[in-house]
N, CA, C and O atoms as a DFTB+ gen file, in Angstrom:
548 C
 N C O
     1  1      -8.670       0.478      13.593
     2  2      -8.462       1.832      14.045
     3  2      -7.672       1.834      15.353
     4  3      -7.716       0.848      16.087
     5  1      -6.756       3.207      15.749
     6  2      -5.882       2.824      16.655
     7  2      -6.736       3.424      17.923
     8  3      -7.103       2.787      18.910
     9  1      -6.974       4.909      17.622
    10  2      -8.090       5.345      18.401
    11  2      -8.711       6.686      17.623
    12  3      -8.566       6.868      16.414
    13  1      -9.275       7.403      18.325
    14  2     -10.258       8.608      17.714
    15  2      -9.280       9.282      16.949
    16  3      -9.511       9.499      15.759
    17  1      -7.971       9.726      17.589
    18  2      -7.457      10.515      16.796
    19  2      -6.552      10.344      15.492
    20  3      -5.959      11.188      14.820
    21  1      -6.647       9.053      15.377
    22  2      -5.331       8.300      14.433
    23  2      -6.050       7.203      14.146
    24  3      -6.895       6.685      14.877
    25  1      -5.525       6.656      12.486
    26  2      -6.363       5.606      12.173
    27  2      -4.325       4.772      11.836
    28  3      -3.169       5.160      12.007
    29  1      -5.027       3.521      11.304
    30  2      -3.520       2.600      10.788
    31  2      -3.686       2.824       8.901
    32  3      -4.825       3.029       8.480
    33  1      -2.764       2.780       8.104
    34  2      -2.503       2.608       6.749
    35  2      -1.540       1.909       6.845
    36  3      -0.419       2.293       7.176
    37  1      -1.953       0.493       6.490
    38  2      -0.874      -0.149       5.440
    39  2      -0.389       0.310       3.985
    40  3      -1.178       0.562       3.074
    41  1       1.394       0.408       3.847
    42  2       1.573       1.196       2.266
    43  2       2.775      -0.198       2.173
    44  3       3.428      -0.826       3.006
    45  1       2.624      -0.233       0.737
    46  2       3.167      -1.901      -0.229
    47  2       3.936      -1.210      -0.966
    48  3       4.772      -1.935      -1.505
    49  1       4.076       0.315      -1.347
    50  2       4.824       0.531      -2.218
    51  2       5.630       1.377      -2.242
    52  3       6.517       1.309      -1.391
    53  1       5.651       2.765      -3.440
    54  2       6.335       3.400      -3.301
    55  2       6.435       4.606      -1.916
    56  3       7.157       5.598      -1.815
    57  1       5.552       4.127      -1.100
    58  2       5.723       4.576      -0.016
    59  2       6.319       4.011       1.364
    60  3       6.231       4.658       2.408
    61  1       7.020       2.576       1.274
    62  2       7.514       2.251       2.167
    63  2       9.435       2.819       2.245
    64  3      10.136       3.367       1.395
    65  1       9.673       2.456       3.372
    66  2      10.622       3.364       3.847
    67  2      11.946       2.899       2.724
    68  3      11.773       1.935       1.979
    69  1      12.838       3.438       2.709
    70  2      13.323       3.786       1.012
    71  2      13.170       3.545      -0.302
    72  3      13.902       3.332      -1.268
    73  1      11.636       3.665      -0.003
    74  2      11.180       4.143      -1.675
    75  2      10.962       5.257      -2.128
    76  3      11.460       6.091      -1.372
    77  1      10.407       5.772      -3.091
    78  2      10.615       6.659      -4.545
    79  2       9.972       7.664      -3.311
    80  3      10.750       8.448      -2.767
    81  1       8.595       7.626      -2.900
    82  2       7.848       8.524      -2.047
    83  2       7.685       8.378      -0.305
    84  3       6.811       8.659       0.515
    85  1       8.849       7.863      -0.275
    86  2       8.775       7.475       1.775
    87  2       8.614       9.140       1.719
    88  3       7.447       9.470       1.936
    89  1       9.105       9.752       1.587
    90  2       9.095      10.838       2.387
    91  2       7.691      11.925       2.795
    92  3       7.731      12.908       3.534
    93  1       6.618      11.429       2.125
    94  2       5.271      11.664       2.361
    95  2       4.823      10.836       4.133
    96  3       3.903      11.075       4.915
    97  1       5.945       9.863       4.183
    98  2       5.230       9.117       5.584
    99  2       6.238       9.200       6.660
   100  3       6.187       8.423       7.614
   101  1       7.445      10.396       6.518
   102  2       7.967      10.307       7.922
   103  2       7.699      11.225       9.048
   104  3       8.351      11.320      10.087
   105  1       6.692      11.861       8.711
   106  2       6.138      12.564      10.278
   107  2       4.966      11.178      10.732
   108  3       4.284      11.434      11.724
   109  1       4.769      10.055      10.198
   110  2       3.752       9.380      10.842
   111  2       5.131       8.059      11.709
   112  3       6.240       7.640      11.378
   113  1       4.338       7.878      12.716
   114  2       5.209       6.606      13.410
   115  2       5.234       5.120      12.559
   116  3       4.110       5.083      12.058
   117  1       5.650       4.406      12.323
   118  2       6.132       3.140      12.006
   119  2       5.319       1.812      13.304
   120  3       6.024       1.408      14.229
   121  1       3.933       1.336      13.161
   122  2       3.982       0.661      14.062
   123  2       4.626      -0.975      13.638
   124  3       5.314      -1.632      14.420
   125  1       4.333      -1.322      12.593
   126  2       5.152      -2.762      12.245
   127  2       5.887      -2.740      10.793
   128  3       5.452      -2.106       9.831
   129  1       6.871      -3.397      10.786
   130  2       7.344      -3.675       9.602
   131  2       7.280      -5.392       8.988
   132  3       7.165      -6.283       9.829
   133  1       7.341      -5.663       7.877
   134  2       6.741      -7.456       7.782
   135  2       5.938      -7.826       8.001
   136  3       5.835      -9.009       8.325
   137  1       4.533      -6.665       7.914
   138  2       3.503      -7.185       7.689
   139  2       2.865      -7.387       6.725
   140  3       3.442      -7.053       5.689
   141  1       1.459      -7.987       6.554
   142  2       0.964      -8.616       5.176
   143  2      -0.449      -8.209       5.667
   144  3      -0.917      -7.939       6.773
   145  1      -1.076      -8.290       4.068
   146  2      -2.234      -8.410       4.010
   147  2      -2.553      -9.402       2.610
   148  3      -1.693      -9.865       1.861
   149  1      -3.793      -9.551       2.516
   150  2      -4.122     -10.751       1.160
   151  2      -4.372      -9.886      -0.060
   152  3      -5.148      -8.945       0.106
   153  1      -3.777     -10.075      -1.392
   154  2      -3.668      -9.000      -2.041
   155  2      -2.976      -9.491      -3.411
   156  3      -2.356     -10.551      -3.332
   157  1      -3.002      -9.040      -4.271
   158  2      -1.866      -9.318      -5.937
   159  2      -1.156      -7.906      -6.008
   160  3      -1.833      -6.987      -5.546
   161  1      -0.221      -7.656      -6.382
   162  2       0.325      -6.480      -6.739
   163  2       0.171      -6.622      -8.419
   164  3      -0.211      -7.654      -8.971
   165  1       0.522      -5.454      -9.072
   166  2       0.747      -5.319     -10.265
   167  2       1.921      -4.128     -10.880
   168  3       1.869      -3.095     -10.214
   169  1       2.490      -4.104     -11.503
   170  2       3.417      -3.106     -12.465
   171  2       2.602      -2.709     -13.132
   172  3       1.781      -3.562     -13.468
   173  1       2.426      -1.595     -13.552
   174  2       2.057      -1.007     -14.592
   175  2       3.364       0.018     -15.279
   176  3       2.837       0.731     -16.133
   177  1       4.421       0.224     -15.209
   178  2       5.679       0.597     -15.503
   179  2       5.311       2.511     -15.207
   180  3       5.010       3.397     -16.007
   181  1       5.438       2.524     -14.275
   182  2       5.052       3.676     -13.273
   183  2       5.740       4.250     -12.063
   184  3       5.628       5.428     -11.722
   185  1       6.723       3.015     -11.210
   186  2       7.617       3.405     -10.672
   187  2       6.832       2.999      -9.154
   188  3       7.418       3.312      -8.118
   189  1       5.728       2.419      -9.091
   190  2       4.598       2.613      -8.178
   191  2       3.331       1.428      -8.318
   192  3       2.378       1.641      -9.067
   193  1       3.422       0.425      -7.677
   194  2       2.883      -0.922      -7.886
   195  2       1.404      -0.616      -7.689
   196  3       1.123       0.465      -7.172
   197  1       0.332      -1.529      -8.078
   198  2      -0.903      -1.354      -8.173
   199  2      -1.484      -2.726      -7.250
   200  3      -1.121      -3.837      -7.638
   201  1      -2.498      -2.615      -5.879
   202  2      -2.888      -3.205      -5.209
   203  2      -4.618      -3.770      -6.019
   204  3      -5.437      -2.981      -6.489
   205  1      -4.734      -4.917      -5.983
   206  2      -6.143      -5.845      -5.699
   207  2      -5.960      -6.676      -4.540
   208  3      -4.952      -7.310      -4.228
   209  1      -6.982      -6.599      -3.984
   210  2      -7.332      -7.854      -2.797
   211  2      -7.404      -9.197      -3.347
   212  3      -8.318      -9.301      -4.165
   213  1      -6.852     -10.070      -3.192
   214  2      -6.690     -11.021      -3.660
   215  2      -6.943     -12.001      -2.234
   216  3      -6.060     -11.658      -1.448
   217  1      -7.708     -12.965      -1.668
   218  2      -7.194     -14.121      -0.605
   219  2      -6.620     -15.150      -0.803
   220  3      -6.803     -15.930       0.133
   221  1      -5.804     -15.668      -1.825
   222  2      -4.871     -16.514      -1.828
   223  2      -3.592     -16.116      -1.801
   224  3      -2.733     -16.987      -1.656
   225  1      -3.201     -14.733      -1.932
   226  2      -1.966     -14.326      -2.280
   227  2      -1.686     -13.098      -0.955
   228  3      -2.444     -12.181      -0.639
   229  1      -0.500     -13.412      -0.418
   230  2      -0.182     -12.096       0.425
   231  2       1.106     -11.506       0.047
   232  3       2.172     -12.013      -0.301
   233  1       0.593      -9.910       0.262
   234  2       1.569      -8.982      -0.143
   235  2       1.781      -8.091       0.922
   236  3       0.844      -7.524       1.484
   237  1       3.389      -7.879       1.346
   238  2       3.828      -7.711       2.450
   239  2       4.294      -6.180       2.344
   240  3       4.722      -5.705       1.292
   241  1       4.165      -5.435       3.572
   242  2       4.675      -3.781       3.533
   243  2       4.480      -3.248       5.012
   244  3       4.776      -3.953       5.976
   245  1       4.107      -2.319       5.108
   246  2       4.598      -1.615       6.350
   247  2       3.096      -1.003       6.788
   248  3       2.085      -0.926       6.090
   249  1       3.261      -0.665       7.939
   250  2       2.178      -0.194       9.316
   251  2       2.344       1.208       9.656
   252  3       3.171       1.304      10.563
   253  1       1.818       2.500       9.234
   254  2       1.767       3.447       9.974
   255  2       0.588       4.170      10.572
   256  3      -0.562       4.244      10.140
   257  1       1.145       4.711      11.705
   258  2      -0.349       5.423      12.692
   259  2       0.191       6.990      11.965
   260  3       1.266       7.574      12.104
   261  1      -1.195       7.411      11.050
   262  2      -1.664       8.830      10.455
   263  2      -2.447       9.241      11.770
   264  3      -2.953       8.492      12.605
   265  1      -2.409      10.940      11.730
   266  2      -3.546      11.453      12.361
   267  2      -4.912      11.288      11.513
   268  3      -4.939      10.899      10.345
   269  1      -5.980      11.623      12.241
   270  2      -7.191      11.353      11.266
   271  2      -7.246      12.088      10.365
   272  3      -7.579      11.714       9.240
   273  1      -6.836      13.674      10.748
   274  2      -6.880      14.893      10.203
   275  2      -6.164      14.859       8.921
   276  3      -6.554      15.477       7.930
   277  1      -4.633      13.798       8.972
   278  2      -4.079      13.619       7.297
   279  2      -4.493      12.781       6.741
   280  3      -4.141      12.803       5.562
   281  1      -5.189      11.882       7.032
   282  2      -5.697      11.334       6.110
   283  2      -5.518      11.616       4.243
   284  3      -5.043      11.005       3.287
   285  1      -6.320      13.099       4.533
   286  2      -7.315      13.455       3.456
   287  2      -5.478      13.721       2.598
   288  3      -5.367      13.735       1.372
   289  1      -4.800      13.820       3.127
   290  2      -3.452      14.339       2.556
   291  2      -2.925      12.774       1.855
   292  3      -2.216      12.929       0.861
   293  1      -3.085      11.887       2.098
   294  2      -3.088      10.628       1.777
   295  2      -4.002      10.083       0.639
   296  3      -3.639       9.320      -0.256
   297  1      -5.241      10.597       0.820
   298  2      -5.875      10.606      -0.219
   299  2      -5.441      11.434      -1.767
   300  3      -5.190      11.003      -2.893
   301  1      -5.481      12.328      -1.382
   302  2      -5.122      13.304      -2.346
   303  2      -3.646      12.736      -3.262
   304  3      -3.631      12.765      -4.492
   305  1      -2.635      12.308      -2.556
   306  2      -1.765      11.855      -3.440
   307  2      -1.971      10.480      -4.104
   308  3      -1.419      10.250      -5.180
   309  1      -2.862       9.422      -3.412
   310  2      -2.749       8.493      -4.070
   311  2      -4.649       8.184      -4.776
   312  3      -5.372       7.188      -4.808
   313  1      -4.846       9.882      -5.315
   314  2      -5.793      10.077      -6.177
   315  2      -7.105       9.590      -5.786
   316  3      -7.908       9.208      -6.637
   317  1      -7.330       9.585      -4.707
   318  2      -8.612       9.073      -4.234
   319  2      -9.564      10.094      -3.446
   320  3      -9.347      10.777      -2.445
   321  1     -10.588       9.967      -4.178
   322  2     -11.763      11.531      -3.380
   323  2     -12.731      10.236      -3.290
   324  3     -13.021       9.367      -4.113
   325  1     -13.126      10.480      -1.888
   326  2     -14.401       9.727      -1.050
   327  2     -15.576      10.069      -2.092
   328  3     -16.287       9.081      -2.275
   329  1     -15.817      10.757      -2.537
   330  2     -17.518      10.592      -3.227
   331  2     -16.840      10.709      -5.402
   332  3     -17.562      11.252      -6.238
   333  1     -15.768      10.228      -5.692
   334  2     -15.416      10.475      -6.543
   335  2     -15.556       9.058      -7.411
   336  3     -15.653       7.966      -6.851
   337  1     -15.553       9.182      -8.467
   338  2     -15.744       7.652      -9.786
   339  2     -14.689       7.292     -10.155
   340  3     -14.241       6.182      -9.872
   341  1     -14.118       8.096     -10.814
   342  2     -12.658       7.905     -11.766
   343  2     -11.329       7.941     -10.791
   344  3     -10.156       8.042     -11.149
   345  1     -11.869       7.827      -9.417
   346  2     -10.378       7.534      -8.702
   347  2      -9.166       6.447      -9.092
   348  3      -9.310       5.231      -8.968
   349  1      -8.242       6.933      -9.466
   350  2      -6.621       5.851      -9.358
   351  2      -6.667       4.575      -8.388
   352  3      -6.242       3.438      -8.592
   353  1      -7.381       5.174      -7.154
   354  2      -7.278       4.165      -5.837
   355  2      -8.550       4.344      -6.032
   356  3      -9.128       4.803      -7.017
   357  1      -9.200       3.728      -4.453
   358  2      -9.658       3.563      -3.415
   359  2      -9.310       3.317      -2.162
   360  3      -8.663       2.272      -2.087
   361  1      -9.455       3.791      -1.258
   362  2      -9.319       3.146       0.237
   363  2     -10.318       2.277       0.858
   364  3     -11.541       2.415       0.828
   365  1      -9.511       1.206       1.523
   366  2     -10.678      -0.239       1.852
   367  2      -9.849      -0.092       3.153
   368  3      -8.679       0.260       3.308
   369  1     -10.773      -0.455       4.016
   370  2     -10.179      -1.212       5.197
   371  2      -9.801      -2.636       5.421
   372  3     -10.820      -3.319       5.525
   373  1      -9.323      -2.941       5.471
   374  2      -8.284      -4.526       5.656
   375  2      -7.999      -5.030       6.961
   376  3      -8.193      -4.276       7.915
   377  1      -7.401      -6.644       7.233
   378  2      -6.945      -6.714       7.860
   379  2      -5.830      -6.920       7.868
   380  3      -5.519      -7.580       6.877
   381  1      -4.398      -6.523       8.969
   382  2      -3.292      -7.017       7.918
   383  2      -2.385      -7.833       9.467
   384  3      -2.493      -7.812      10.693
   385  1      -1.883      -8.205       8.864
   386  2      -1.424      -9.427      10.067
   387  2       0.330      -9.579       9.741
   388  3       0.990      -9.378       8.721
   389  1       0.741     -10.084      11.302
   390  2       1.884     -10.513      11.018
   391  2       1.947     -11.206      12.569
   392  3       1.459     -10.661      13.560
   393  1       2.618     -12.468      12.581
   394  2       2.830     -14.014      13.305
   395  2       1.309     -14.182      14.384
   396  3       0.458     -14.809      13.754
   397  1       0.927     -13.871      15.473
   398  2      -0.351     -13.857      16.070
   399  2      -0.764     -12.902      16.112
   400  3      -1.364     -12.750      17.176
   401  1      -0.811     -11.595      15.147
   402  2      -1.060     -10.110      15.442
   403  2      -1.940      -9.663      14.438
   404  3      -1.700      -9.911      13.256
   405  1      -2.928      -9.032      14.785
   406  2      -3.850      -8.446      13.695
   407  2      -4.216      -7.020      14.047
   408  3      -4.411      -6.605      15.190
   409  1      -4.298      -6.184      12.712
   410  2      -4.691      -4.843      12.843
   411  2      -5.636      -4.536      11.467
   412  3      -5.506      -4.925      10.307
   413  1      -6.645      -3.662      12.116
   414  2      -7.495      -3.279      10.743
   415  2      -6.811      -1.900      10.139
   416  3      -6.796      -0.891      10.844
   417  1      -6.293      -1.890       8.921
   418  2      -5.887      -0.175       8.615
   419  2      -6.318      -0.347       7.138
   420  3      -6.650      -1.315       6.453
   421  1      -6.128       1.459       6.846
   422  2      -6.580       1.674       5.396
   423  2      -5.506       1.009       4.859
   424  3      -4.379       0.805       5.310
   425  1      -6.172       0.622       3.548
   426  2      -5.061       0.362       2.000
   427  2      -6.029       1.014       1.474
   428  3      -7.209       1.246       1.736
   429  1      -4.503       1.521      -0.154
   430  2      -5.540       2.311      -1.002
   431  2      -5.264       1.148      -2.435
   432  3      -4.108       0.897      -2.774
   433  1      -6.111       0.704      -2.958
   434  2      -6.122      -0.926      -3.174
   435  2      -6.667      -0.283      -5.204
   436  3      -7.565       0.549      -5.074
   437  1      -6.463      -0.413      -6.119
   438  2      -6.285      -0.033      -8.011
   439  2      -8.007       0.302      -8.121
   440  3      -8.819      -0.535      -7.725
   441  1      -8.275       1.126      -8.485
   442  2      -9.572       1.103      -8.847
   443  2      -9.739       1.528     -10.601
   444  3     -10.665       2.177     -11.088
   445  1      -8.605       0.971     -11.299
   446  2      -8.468       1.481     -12.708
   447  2      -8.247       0.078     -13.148
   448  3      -7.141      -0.444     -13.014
   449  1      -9.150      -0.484     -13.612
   450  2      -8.473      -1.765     -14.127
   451  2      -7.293      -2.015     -15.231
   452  3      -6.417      -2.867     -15.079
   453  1      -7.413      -1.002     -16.557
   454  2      -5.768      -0.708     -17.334
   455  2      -4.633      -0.925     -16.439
   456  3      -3.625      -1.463     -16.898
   457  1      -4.677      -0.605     -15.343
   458  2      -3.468      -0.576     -14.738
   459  2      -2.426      -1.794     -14.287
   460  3      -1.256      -2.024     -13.981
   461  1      -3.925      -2.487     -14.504
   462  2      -3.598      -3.936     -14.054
   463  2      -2.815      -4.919     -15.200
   464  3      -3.222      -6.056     -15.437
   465  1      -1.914      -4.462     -15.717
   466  2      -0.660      -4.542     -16.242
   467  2      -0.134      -6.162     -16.227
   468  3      -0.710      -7.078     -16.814
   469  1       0.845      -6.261     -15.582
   470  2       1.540      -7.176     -15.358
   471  2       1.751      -7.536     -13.778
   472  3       2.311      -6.851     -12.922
   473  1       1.139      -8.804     -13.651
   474  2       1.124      -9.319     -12.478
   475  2       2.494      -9.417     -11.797
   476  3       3.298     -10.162     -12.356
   477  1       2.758      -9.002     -11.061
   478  2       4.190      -9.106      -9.869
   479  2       3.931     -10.600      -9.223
   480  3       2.871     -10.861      -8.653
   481  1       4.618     -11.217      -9.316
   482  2       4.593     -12.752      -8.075
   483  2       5.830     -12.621      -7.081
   484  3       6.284     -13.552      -6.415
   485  1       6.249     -11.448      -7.092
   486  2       6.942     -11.809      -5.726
   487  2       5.895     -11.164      -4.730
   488  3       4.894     -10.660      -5.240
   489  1       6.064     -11.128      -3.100
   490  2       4.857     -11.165      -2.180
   491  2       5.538      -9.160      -1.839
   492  3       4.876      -8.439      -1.093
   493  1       6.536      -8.750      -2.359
   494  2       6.755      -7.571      -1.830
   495  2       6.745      -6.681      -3.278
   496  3       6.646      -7.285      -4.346
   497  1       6.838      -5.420      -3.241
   498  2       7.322      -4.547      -3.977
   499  2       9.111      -4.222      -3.901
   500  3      10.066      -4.443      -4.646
   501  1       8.964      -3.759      -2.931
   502  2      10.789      -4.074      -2.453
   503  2      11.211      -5.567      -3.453
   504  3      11.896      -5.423      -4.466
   505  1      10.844      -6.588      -3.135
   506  2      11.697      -8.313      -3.778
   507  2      11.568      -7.656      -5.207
   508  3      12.539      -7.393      -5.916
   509  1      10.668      -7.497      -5.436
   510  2      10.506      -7.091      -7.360
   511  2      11.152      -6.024      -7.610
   512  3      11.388      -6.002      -8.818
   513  1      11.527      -5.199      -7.136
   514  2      12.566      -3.990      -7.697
   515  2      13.718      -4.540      -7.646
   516  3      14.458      -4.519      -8.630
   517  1      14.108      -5.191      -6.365
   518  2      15.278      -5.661      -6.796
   519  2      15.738      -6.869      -7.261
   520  3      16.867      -7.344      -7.131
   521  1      14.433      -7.492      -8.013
   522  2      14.968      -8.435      -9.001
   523  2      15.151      -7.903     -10.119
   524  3      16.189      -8.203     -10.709
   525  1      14.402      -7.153     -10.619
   526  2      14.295      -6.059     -11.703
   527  2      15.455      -5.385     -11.798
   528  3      15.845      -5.142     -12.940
   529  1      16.209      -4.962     -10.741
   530  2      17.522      -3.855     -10.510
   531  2      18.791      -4.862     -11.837
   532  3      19.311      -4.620     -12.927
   533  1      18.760      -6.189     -10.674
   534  2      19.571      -7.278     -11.353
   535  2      19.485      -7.515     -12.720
   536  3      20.545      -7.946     -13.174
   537  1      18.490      -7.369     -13.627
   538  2      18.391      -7.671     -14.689
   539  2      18.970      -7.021     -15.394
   540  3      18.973      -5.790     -15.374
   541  1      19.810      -8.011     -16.457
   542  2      20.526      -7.533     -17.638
   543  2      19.675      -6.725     -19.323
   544  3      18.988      -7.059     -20.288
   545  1      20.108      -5.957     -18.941
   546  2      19.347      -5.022     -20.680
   547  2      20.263      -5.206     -21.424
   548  3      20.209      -4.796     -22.583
């Protein structure tokens, strides 16, 4: 947490800065970019990668300071209600690191197992789109 009024969210996907949905995160500040947390991504052919915690594997994305107050606006798009079952997500708190630096922020991490599709092995969402871009049909 950063302080009372603002918490940190790490976002891996279609919410980092030129992806499909950045534009949900540019009234929040940018505190790091190239950071990681321990994690697997997944495709589910959605346009929008699917997070598990994983500790052998790190998956790398971006740092922003939300007010506390949007939160709930964060929730709401990436389908997650605090006292809800059938949520898309969940939000976990994490730690996410980059060279001697550590910060605890939300991720909103698959709480649908179907979704869990096809494993991604590159460590970003960004590297896998644009290996994907390259590919010949």
């Amino acid at each position: 947490m950063k302080d009372n009024d603002t918490v940190l969210v790490f976002v891996y996907g279609s919410l980092l800065k030129n992806e499909l949905n950045h534009s949900m995160m540019t009234n929040y500040t940018c505190v790091a970019e190239d950071v990681w947390i321990y994690g697997r991504l997944y495709d589910a052919s959605l346009e929008y990668p699917f997070l598990i915690i994983d500790n052998h594997k790190k998956v790398y994305g971006e740092l922003y300071e939300v007010p506390v107050e949007e939160v709930s606006l964060l929730d709401a798009f990436e389908d997650y209600e605090p006292e809800g079952k059938d949520n898309l997500y969940v939000r976990k708190e994490v730690t996410v690191y980059r060279d001697n630096e550590t910060w605890q922020a939300f991720v909103y991490v698959c709480n649908q197992e179907e979704m869990l599709q096809q494993e991604i092995t590159e460590e970003s969402w960004r590297a896998y789109r644009n290996k994907q871009s390259k590919k010949c049909f």
